[in-house]
C-alpha positions in Angstrom: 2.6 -76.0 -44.8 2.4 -73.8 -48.1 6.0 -72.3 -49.1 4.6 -69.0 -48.9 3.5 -70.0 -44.8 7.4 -71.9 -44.4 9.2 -68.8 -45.9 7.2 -66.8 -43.1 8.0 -69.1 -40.3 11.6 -68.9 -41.5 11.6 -65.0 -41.9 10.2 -64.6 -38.0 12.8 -67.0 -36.6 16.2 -65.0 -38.5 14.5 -62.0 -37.7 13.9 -63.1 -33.9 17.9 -64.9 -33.5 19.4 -61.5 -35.0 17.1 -59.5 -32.1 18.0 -61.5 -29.6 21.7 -61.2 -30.6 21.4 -57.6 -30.9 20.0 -57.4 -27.2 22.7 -60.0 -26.2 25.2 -57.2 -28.1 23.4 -54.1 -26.2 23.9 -56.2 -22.7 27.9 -56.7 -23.5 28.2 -53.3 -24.2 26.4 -52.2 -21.1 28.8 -54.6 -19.2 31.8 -53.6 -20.8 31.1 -49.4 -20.2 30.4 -50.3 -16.5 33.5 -52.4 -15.9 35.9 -49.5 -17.4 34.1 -47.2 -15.3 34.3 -49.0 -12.1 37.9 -49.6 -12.9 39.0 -46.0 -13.7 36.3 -44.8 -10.6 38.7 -47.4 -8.3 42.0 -46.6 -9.7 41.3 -42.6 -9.5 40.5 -43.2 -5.5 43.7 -45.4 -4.7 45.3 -42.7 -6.7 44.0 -39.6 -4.6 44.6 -41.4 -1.3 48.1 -42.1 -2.4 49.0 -39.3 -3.0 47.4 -37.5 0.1 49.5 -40.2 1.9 52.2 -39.1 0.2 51.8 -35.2 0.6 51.5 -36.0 4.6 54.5 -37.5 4.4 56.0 -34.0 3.5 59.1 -33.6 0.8 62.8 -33.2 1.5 64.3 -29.7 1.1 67.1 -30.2 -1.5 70.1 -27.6 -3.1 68.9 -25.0 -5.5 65.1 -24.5 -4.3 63.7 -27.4 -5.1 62.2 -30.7 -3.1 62.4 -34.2 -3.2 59.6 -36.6 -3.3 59.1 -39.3 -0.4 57.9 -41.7 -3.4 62.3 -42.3 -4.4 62.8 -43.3 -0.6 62.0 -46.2 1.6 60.4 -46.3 4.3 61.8 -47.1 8.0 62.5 -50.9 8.3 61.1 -51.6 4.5 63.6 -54.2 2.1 64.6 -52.9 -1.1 61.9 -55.6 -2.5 59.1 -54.4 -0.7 59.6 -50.8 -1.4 60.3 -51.6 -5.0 56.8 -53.6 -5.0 55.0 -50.7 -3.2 56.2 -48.7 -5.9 55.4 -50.7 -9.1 51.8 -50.9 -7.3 51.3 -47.5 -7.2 52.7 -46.8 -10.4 50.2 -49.2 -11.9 46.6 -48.1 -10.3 48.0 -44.6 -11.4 48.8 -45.8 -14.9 45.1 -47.4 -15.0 43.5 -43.8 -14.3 45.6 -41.7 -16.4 45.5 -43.8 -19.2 41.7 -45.6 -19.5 39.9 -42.8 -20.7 42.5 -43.2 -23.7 42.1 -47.0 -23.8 38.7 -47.8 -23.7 38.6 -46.5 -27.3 41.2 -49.2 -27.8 39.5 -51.8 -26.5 36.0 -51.4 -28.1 37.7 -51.2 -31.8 39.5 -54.6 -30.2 35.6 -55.6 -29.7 34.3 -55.1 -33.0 37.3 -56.8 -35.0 37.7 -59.9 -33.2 36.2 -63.2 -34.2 34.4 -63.8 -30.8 31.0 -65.3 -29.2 29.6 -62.9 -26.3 31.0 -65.5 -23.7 34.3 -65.1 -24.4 34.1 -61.7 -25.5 34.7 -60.3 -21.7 37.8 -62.6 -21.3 39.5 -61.7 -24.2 39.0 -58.1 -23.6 40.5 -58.3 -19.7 43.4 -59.9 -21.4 43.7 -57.1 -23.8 43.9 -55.1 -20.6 46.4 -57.0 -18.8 49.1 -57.1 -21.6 48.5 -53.4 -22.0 49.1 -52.9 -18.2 52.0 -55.4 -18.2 53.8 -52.8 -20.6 53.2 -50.4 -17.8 54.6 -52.7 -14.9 58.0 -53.3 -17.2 58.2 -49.3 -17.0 57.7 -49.0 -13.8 59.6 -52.2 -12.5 63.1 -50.0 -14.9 62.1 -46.6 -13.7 62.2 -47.2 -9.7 65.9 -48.2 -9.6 66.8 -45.4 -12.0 64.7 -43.0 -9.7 66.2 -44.2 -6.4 69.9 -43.8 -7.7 69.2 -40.5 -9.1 67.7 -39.2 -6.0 70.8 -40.7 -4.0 73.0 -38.9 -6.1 71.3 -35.9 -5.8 71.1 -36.5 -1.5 75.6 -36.9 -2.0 76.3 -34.2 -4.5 75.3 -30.9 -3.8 76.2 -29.6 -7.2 74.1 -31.7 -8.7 70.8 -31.2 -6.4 71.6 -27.5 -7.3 71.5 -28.5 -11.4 68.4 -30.4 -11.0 66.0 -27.1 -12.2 67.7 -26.1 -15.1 67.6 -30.6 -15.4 63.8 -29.9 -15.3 63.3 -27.3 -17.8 65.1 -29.1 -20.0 63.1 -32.1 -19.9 60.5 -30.2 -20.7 61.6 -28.4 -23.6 63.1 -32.0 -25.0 58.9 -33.5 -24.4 57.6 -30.1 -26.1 60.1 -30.8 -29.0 59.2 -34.4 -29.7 55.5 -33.5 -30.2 56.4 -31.7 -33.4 58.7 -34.7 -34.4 57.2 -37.8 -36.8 57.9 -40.3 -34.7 55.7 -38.8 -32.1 52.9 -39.1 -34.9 53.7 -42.5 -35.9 53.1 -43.5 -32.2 49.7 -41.8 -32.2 48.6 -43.3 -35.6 50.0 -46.8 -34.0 47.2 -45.7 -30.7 44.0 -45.7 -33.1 44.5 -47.7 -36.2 42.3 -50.4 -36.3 43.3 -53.6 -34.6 44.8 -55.8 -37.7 44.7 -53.3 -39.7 41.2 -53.5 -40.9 40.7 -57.7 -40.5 39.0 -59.9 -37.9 41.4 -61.0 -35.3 41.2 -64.5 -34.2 39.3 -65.3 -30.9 42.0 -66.8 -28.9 43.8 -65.9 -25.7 47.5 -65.4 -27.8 46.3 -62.8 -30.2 44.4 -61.0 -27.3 47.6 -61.0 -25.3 50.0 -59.5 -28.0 47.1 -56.9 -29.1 47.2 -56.0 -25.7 51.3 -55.7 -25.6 51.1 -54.1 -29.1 48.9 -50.9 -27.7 51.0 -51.3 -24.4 54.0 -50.4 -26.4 52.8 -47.9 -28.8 51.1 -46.3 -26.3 53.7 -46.3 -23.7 56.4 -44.9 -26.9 53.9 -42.4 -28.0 53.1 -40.4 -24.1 56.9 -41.5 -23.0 57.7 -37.6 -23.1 54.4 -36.7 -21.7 55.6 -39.4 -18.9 58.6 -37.8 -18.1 57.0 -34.0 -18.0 54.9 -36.0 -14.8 58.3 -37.8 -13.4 60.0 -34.3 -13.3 57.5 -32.0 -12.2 55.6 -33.8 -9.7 55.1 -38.2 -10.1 52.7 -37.6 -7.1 51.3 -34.0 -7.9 47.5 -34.6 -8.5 48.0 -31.1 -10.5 50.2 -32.6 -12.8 48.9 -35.8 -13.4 45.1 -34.2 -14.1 47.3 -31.9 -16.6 49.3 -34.8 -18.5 46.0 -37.2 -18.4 44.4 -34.6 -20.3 46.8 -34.2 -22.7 47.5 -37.7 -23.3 43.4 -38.3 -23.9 42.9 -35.2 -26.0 46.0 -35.5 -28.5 44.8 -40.0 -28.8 41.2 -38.7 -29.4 40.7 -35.6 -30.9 39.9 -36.0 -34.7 42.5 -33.3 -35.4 45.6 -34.7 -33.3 48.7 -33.8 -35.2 47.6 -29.8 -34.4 46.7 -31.3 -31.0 50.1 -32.7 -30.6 51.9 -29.1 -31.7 49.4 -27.2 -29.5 50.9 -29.6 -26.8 54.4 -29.2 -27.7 53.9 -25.0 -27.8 52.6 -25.1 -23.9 55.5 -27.6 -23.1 58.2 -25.1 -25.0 56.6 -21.8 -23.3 56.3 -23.9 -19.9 60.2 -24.7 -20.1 61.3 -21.6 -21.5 59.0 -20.5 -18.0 61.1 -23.0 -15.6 64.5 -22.0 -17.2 64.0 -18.5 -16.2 62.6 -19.8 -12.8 65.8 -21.9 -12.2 68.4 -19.4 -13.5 66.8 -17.0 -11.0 66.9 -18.9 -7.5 71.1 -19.8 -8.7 
């Protein structure tokens, strides 16, 4: 064989492993679109019927115009541990459709800075997922007692029930506030820099996990008042959750999202300044 024929042979062969690891690259990618869809497609439906469930379960009328939602109470013959578990269930499918369309970026920057062979790509990416989520089942797992004890005390004290608009509005003034604050932007900056800031992450199941809790908790930090806009106005509204989803998504992605974030903040303020008048009204 001249070198001129051997140089060739070895040109074809590089030229035919990079193909074939570009069509193995195409396939994950393929994989990896379709699995977030079918995920956000499932969670979305469990999401709708829960809700409809839910809103045929009717609210309670409550002091100072306002009603209760069924979600805070437990159900005939249920233990404390079984509602808390229906709850933290819900809480998490509804987490998964709210918040994927915001993720998936995460994930595929994850994708392209780890270390990784296409097998275990997949693998490390669900675990990814599942620390992220985990963050999300610690919220909910603290945010179910709180909920039930506030809504007893609101059942006992009349007085209070009747506070609980003006309570509302100023939630939402406080979330439209923190969107002009920096710590609202270091949160968002901490939801799309790179993963390890630019270097290849190792391809083991430790890293993956912590990456996972690490956009969990910036994540969770940087919609908390977003979050809380959805706990006061409706947790089970399909209204509100559509209109904090959006926001959530648009201020993580738009290229522009500190003006995002303040456009955000300005509908919260006029919405609040909206609810105050609303609530001083029906006193």
């Amino acid at each position: 064989m001249t070198h001129a024929t051997w140089v060739n042979s070895l040109e074809f062969r590089i030229c035919h492993c990079i193909d074939r690891g570009m069509g193995s690259g195409r396939t994950s990618h393929r994989a990896f679109a379709g699995v977030c869809a079918l995920v956000l497609a499932i969670s979305a439906a469990l999401t709708i019927a829960w809700c409809a469930s839910m809103s045929r379960m009717g609210e309670m009328a409550m002091p100072g115009g306002w009603t209760m939602s069924m979600v805070w109470m437990r159900m005939p013959r249920q233990r404390w541990a079984g509602a808390t578990a229906s709850f933290v269930g819900m809480w998490v499918v509804m987490m998964m459709a709210m918040m994927l369309p915001s993720l998936v970026p995460m994930l595929w920057r994850y994708r392209q800075a780890v270390f990784r062979t296409e097998t275990s790509l997949g693998p490390l990416t669900t675990l990814v997922g599942l620390g992220y989520f985990f963050v999300w089942t610690l919220f909910g797992l603290a945010l179910f007692p709180f909920g039930v004890a506030l809504a007893a005390f609101e059942m006992e004290l009349p007085a209070l029930a009747r506070a609980v608009p003006v309570a509302v509005a100023v939630v939402v003034l406080f979330a439209g506030v923190i969107q002009f604050t920096s710590w609202k932007a270091h949160h968002l900056a901490g939801c799309r820099e790179a993963p390890g800031r630019g270097r290849a992450l190792p391809s083991d199941p430790g890293t993956a996990w912590r990456q996972g809790i690490h956009f969990g908790l910036h994540c969770g930090l940087a919609c908390a008042n977003l979050t809380s806009v959805l706990l006061v106005l409706g947790v089970m509204d399909l209204r509100v959750m559509a209109a904090v989803t959006a926001a959530i998504t648009v201020e993580r992605l738009a290229p522009a999202r500190q003006h995002v974030a303040r456009a955000i903040g300005a509908v919260l303020i006029g919405l609040a300044l909206f609810l105050m008048v609303r609530a001083v009204g029906l006193r």
